[in-house]
PDB file of N, CA, C and O in Angstrom:
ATOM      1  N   UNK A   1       0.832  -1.183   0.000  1.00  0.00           N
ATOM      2  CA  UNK A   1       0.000   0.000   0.000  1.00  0.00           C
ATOM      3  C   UNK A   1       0.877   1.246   0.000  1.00  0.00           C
ATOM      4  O   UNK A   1       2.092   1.089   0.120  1.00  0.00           O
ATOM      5  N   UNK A   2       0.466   2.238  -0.101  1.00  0.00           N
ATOM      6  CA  UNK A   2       0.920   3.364  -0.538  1.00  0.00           C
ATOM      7  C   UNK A   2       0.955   4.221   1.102  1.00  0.00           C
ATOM      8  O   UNK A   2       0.470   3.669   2.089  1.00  0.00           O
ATOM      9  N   UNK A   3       1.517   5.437   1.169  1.00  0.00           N
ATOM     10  CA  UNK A   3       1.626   5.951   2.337  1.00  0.00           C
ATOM     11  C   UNK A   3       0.345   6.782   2.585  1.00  0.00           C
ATOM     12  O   UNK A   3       0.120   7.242   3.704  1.00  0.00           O
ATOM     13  N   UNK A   4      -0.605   7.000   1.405  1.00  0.00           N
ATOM     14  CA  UNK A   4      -1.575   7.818   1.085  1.00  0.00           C
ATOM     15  C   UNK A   4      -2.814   6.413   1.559  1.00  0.00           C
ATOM     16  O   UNK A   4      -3.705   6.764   2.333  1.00  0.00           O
ATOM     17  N   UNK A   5      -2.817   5.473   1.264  1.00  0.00           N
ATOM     18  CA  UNK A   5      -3.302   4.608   1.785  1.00  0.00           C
ATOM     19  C   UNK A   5      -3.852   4.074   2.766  1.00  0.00           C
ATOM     20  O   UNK A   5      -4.973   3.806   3.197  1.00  0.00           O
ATOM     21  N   UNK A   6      -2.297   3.941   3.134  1.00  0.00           N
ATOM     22  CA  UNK A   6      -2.261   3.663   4.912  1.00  0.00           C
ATOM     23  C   UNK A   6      -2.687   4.369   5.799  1.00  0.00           C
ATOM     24  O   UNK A   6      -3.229   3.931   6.814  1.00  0.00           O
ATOM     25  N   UNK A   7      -2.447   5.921   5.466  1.00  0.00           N
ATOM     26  CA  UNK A   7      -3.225   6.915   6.448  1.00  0.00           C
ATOM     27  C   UNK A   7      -4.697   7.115   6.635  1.00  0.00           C
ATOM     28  O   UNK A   7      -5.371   7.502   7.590  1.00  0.00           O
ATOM     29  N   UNK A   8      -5.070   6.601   5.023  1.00  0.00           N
ATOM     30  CA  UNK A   8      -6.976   6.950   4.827  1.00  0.00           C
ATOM     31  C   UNK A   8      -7.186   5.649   5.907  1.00  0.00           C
ATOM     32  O   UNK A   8      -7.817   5.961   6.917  1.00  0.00           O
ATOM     33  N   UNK A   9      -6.758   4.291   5.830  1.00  0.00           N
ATOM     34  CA  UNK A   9      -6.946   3.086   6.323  1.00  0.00           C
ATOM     35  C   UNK A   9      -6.642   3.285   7.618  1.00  0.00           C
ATOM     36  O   UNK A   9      -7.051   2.298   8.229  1.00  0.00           O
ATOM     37  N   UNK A  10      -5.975   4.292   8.584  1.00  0.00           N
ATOM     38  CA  UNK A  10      -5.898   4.297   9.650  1.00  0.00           C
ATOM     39  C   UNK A  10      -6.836   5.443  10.198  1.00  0.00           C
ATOM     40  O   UNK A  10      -7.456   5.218  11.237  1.00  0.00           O
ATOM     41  N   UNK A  11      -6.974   6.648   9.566  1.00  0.00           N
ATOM     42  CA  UNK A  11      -8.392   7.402   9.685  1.00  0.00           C
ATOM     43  C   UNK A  11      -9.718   6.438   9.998  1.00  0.00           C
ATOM     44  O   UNK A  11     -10.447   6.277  10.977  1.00  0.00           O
ATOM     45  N   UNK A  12      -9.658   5.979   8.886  1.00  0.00           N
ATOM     46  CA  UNK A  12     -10.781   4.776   8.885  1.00  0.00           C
ATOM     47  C   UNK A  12     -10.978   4.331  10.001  1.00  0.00           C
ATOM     48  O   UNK A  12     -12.012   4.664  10.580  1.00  0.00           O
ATOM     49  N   UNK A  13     -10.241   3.633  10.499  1.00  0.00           N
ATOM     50  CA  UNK A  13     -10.086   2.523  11.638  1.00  0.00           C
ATOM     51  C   UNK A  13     -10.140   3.610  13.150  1.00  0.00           C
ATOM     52  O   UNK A  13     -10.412   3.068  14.221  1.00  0.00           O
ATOM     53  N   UNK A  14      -9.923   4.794  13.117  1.00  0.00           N
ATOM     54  CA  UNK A  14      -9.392   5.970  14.343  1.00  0.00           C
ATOM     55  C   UNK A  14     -11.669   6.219  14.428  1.00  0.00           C
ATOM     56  O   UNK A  14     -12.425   5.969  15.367  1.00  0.00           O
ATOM     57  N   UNK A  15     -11.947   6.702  13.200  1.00  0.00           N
ATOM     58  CA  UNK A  15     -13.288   6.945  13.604  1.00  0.00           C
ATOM     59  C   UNK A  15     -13.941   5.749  13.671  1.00  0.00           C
ATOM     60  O   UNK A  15     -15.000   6.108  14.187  1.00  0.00           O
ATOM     61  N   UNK A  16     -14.022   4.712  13.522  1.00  0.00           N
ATOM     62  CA  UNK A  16     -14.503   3.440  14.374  1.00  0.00           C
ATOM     63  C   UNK A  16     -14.696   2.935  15.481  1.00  0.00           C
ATOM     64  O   UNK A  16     -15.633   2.309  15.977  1.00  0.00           O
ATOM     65  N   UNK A  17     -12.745   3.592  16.173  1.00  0.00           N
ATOM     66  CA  UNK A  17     -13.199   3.291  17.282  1.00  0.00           C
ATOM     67  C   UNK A  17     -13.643   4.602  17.697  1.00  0.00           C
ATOM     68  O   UNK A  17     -13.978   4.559  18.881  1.00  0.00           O
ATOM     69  N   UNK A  18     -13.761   5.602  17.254  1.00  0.00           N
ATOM     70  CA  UNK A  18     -14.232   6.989  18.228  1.00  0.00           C
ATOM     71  C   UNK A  18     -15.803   6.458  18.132  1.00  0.00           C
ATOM     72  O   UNK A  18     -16.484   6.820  19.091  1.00  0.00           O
ATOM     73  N   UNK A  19     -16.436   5.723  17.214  1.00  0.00           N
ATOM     74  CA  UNK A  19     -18.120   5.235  17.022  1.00  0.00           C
ATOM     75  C   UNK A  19     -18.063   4.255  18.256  1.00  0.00           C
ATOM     76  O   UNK A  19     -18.970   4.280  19.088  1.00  0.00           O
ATOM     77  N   UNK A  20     -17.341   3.671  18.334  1.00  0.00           N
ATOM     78  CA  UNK A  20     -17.558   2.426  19.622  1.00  0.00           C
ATOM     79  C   UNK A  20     -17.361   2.761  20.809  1.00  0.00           C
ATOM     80  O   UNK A  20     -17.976   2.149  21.682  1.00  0.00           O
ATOM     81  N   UNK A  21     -16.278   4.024  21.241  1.00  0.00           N
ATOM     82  CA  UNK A  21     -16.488   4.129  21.997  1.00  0.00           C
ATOM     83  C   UNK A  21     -17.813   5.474  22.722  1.00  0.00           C
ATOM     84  O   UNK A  21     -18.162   5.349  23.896  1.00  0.00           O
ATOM     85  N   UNK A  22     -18.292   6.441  21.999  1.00  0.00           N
ATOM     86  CA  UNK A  22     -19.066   7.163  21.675  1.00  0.00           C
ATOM     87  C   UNK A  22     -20.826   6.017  21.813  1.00  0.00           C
ATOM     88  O   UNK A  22     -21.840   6.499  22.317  1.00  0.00           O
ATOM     89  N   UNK A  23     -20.789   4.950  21.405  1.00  0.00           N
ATOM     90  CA  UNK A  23     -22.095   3.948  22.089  1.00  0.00           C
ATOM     91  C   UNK A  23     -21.657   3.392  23.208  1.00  0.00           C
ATOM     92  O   UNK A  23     -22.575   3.143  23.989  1.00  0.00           O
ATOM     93  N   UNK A  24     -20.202   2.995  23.719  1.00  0.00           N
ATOM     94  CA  UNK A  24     -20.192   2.680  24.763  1.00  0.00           C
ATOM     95  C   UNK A  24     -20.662   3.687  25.849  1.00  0.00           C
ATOM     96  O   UNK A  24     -21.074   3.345  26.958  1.00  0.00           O
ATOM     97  N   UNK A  25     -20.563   4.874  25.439  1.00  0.00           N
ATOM     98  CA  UNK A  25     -20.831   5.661  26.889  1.00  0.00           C
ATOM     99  C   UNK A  25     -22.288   6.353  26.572  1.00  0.00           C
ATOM    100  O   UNK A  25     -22.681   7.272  27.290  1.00  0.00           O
ATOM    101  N   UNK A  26     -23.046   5.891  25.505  1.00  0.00           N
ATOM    102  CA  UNK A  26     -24.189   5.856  25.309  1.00  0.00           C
ATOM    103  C   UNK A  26     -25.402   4.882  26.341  1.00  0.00           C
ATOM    104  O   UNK A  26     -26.517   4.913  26.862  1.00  0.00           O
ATOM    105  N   UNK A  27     -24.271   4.128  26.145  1.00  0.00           N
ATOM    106  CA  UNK A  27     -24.677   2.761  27.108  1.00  0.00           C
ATOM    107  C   UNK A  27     -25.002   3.126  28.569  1.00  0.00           C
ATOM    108  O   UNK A  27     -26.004   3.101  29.283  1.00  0.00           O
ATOM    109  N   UNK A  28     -23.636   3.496  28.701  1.00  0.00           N
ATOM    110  CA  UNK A  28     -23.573   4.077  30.625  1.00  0.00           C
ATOM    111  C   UNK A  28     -21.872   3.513  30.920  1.00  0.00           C
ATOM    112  O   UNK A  28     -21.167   3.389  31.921  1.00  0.00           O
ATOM    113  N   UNK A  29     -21.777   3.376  30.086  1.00  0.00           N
ATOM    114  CA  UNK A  29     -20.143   2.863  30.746  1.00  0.00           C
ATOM    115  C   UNK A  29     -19.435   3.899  30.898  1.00  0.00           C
ATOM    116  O   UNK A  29     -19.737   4.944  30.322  1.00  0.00           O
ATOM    117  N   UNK A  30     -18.317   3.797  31.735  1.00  0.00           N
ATOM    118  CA  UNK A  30     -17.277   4.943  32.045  1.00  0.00           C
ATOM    119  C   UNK A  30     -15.992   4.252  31.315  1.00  0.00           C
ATOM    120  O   UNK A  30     -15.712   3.102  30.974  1.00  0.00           O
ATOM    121  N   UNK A  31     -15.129   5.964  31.219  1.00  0.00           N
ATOM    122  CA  UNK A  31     -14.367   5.675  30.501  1.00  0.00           C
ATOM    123  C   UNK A  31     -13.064   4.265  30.898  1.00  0.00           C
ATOM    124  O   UNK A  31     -12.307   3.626  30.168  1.00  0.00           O
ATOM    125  N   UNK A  32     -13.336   4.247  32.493  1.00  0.00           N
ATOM    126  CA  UNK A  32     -12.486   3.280  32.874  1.00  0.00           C
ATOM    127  C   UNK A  32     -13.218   1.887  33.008  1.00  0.00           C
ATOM    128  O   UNK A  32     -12.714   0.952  33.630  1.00  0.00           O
ATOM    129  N   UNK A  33     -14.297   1.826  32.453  1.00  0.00           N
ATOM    130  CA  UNK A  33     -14.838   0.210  32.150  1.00  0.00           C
ATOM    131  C   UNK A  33     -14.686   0.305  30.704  1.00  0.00           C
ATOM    132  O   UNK A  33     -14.726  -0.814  30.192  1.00  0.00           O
ATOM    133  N   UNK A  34     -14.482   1.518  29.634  1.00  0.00           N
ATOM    134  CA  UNK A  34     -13.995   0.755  27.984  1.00  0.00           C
ATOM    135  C   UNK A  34     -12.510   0.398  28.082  1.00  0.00           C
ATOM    136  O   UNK A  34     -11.958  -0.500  27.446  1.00  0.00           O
ATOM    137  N   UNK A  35     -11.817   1.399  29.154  1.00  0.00           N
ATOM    138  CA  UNK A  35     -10.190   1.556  28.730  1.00  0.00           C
ATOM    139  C   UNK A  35      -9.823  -0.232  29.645  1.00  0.00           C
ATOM    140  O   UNK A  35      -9.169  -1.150  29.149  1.00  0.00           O
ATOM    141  N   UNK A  36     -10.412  -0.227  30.865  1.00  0.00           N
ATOM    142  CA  UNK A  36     -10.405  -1.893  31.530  1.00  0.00           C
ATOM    143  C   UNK A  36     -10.717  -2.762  30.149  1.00  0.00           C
ATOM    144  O   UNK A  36      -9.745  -3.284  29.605  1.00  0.00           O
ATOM    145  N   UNK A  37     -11.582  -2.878  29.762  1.00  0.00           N
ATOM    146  CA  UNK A  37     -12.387  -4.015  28.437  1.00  0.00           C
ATOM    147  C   UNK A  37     -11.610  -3.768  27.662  1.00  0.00           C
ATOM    148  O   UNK A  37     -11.092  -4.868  27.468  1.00  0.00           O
ATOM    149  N   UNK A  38     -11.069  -3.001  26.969  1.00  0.00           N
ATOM    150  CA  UNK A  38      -9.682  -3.254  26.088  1.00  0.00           C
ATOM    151  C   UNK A  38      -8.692  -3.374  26.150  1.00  0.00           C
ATOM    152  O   UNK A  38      -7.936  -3.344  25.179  1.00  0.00           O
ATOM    153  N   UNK A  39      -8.277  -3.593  27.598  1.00  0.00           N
ATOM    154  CA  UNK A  39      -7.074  -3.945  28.397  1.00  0.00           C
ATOM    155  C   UNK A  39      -7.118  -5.432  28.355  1.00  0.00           C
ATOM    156  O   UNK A  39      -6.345  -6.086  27.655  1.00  0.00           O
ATOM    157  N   UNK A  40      -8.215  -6.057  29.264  1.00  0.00           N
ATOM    158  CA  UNK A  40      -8.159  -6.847  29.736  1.00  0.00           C
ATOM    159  C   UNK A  40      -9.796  -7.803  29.004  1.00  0.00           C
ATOM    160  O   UNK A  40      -9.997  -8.989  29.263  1.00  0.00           O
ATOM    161  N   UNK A  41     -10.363  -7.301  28.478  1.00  0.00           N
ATOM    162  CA  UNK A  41     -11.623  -7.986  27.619  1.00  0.00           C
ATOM    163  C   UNK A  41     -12.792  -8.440  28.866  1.00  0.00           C
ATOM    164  O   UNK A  41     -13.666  -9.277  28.640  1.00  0.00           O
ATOM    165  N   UNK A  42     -12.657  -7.820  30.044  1.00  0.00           N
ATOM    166  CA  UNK A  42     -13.692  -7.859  30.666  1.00  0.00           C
ATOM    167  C   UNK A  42     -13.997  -6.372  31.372  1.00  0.00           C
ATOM    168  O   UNK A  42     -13.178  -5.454  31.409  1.00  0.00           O
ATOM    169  N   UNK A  43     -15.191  -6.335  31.859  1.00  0.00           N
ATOM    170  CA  UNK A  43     -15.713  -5.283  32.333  1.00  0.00           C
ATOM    171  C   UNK A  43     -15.922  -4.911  33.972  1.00  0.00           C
ATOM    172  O   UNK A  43     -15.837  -5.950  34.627  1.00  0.00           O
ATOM    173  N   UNK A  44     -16.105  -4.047  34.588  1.00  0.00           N
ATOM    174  CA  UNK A  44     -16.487  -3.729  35.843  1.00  0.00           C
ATOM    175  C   UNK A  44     -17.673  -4.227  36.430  1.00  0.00           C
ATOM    176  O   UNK A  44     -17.980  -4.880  37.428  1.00  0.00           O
ATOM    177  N   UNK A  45     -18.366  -3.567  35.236  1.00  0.00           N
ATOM    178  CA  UNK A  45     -19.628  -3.628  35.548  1.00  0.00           C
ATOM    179  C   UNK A  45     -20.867  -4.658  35.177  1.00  0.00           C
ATOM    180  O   UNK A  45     -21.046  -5.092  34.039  1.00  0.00           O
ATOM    181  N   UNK A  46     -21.705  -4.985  36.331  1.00  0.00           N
ATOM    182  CA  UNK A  46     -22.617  -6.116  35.878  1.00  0.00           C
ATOM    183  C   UNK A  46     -23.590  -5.967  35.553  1.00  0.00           C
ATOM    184  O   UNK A  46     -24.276  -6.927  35.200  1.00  0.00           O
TER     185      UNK A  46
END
């Protein structure tokens, strides 16, 4: 891939997760039960 590429493909991928995490706290989660769950793939909260 090209360097012009790689950057659209990482834009890409940057507002994805800003969408996931943007419903996570739609949800009710705090920022330290998404930043825990992508640490560690579990959550705080039950």
């Amino acid at each position: 891939m090209s360097d012009i590429q790689d950057q659209l493909q990482i834009e890409q991928l940057d507002q994805e997760w800003l969408e996931l995490i943007q419903e996570a706290k739609q949800l009710g989660l705090s920022f330290d039960d998404i930043s825990q769950f992508l640490q560690h793939g579990t959550s705080s909260t039950k």
